[in-house]
C-alpha positions as CSV (number, residue, x, y, z in Angstrom):
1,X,-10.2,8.1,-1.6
2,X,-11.9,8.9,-5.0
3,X,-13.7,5.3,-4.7
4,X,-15.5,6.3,-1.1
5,X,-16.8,9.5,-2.8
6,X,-18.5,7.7,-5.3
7,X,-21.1,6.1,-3.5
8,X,-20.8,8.7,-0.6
9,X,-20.1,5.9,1.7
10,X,-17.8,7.9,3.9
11,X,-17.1,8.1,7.5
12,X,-17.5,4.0,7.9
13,X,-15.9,2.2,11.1
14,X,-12.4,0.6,10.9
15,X,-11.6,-1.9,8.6
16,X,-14.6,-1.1,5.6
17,X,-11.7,0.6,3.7
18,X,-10.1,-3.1,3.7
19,X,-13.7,-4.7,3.3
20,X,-14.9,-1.9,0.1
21,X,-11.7,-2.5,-1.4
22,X,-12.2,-6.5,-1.4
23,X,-15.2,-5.7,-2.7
24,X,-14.5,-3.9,-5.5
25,X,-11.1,-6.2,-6.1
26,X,-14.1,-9.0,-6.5
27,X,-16.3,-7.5,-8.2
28,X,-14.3,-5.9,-11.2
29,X,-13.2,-10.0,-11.4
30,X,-16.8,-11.5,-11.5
31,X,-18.1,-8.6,-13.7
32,X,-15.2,-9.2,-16.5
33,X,-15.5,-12.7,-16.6
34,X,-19.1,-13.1,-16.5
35,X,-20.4,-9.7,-17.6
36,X,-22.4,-7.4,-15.7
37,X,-26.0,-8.6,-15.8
38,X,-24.8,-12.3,-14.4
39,X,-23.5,-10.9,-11.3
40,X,-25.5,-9.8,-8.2
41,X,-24.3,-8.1,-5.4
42,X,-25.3,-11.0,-2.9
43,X,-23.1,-12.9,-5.2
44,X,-20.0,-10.3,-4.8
45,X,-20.6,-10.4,-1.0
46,X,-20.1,-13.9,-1.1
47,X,-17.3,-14.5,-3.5
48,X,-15.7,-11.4,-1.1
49,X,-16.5,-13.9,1.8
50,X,-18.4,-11.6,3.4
51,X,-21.0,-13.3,6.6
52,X,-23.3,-10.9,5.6
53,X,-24.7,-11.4,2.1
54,X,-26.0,-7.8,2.1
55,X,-22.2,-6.1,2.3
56,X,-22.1,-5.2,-1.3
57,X,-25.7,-3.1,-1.0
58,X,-24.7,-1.8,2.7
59,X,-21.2,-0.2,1.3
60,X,-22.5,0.5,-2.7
61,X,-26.1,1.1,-2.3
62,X,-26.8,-0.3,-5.9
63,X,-24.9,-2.0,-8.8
64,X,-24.7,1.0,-10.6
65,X,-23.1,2.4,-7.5
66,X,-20.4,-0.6,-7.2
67,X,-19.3,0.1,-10.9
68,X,-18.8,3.8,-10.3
69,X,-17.0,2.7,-7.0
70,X,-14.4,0.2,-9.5
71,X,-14.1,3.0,-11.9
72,X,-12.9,5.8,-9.3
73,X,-10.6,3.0,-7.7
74,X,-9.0,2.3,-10.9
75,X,-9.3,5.6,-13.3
76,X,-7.0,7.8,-11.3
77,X,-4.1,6.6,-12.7
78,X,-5.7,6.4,-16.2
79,X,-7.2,9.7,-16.0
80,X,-3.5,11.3,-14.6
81,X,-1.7,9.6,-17.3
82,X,-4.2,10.9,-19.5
83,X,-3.8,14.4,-18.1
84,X,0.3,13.9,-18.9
85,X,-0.9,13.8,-22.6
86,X,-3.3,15.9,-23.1
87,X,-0.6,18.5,-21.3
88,X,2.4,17.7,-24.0
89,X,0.0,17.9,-26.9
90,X,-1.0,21.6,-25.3
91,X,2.5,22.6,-25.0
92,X,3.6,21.3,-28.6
93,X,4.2,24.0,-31.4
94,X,1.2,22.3,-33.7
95,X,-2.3,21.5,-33.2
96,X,-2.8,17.3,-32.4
97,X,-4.0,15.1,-35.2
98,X,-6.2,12.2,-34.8
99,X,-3.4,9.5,-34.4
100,X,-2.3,12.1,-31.6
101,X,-5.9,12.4,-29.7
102,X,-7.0,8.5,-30.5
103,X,-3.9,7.7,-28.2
104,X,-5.1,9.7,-25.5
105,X,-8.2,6.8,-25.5
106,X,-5.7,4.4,-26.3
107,X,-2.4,4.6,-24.5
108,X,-3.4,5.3,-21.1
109,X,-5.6,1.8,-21.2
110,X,-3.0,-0.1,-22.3
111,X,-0.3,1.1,-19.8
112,X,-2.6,-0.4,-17.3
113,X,-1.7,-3.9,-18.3
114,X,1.6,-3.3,-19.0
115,X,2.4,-1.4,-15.1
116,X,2.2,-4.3,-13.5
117,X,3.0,-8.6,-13.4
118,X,0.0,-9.6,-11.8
119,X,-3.4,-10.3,-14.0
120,X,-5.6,-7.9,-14.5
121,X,-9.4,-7.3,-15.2
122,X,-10.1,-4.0,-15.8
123,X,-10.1,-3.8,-19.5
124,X,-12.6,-6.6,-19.6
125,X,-14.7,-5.1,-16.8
126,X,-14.9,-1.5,-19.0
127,X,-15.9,-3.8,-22.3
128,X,-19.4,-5.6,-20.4
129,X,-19.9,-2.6,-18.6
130,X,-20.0,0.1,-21.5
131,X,-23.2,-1.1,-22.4
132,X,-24.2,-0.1,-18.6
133,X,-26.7,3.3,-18.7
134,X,-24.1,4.8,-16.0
135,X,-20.9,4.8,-19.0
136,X,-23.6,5.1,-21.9
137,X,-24.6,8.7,-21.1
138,X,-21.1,10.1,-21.6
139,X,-22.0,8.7,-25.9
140,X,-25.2,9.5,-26.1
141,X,-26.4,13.1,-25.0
142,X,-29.7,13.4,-23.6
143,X,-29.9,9.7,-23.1
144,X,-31.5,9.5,-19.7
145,X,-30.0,6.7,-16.5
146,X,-31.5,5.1,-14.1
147,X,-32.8,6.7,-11.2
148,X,-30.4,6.9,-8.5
149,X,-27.5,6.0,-10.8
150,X,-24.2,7.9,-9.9
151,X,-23.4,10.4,-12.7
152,X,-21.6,9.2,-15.6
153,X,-17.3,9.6,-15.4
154,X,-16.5,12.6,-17.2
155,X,-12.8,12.8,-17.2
156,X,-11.1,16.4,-18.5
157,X,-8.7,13.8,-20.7
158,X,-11.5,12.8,-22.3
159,X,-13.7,16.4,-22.8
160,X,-10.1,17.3,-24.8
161,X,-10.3,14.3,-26.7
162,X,-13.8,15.1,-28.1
163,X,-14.0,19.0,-28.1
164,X,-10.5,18.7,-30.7
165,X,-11.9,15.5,-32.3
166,X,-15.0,17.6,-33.2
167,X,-12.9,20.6,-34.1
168,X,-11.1,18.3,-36.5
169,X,-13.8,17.2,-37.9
170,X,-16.3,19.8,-38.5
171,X,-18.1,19.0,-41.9
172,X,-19.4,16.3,-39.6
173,X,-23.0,16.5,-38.2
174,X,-23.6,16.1,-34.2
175,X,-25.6,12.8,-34.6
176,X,-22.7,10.9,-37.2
177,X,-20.2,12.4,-34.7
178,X,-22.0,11.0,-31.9
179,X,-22.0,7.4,-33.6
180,X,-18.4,7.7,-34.2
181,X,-17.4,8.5,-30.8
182,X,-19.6,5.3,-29.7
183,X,-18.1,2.9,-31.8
184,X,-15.0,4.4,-31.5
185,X,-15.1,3.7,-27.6
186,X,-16.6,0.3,-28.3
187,X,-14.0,-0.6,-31.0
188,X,-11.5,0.1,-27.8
189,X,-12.7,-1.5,-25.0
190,X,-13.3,-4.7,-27.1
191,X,-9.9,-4.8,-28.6
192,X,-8.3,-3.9,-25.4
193,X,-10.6,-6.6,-23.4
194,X,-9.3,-9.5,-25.6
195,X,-5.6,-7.9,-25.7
196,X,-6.2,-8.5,-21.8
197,X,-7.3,-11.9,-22.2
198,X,-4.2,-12.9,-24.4
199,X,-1.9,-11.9,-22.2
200,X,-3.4,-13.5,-18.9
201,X,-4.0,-16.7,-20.4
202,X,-1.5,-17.2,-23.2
203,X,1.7,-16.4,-24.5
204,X,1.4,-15.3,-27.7
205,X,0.1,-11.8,-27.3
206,X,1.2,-9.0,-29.4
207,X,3.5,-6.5,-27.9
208,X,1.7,-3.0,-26.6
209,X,3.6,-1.0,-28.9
210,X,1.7,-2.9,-31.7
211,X,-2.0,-2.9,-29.9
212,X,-1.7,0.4,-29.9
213,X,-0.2,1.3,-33.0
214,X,-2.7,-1.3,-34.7
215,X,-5.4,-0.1,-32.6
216,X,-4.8,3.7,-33.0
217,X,-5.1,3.4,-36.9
218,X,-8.1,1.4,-37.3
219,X,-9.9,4.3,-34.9
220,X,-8.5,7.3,-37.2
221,X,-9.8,5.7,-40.1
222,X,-13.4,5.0,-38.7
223,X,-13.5,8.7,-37.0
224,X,-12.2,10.3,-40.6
225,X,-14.1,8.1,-43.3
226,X,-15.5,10.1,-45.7
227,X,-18.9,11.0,-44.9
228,X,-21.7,10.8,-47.0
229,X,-19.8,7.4,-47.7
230,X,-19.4,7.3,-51.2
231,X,-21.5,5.7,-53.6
232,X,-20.7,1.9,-54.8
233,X,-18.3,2.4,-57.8
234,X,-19.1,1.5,-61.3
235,X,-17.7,-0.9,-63.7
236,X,-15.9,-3.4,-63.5
């Protein structure tokens, strides 16, 4: 399992797959509703009703190590659907767009909340977590992490996403690119958090065709604005 690699926790007697994945079902819960920094792991071992207080640092090691361990639990299908994309865009007989490689950020998150009936938390979780060193470095080259801290998810979906983003946009320089990508990324995960929240608490959230259509212009319009900006126009 991509989640047991993570932390290298591997090799563990019967019934810590059933007691990891509790875990992590708990944790991803506490961390979206409360944020990241509220949470401890005695607390997850706890709400996990775990006897020992110390089973979230025995199978994670660290926090950082608990979010990489929610994030491999829950990206392969992300990252696979991403893959789907990024392989129809390849085989196509023109070069992607931006709307085209925005949805590869866009769609595959969505779909999450739209496979299944239950309520979920992941979208939420990504949104307090992004702020997290671990997911920071991917947006921020040559930002350093904690020591210790597992190394940053660096999907192949997502290296596609930025090496054609930055071949569409070369007049760009690195560090406004950079910015872009960030508050592209934050731009998602917050929209997609609350689009989450609407639909596990009322009933008047959009439909996902329109999240994402509404979603996937606002980014293309932030990662193409005109840059310098223009000037403030005159008259009146």
């Amino acid at each position: 399992m991509s989640g047991e690699k993570a932390d290298g926790a591997t090799g563990t007697a019967p019934g810590a797959h059933d007691t990891r994945a509790r875990l992590i079902d708990v944790a991803e819960r506490l961390f979206a509703e409360l944020g990241i920094e509220s949470v401890s792991l005695r607390i997850v071992g706890i709400e996990a009703g775990q006897r020992n207080n110390s089973a979230a640092q025995y199978h994670f090691g660290s926090k950082a190590g608990l979010i990489a361990a929610i994030i491999a639990a829950r990206s392969a299908a992300v990252d696979g659907r991403r893959a789907e994309l990024v392989a129809a865009l390849r085989s196509a007989d023109r070069r992607p767009g931006p709307a085209d490689l925005v949805a590869l950020l866009v769609l595959p998150l969505v779909e999450t909340i739209d496979a299944t009936s239950e309520r979920t938390w992941y979208l939420r979780f990504l949104a307090n977590a992004m702020d997290h060193p671990m997911l920071d470095a991917p947006w921020r080259p040559g930002r350093s992490r904690p020591p210790g801290a597992p190394d940053p998810p660096d999907p192949p979906g997502l290296r596609y996403l930025r090496r054609e983003l930055k071949r569409l946009l070369p007049d760009l320089p690195d560090a406004e690119f950079e910015r872009r990508m960030r508050w592209t990324s934050m731009t998602t995960f917050r929209v997609l958090a609350d689009y989450e929240r609407q639909r596990s608490t009322t009933a008047g959230a959009p439909p996902s065709r329109q999240v994402v259509s509404d979603l996937t212009r606002m980014l293309v319009a932030l990662l193409t604005a005109p840059y310098p900006a223009p000037g403030p126009s005159s008259g009146g």
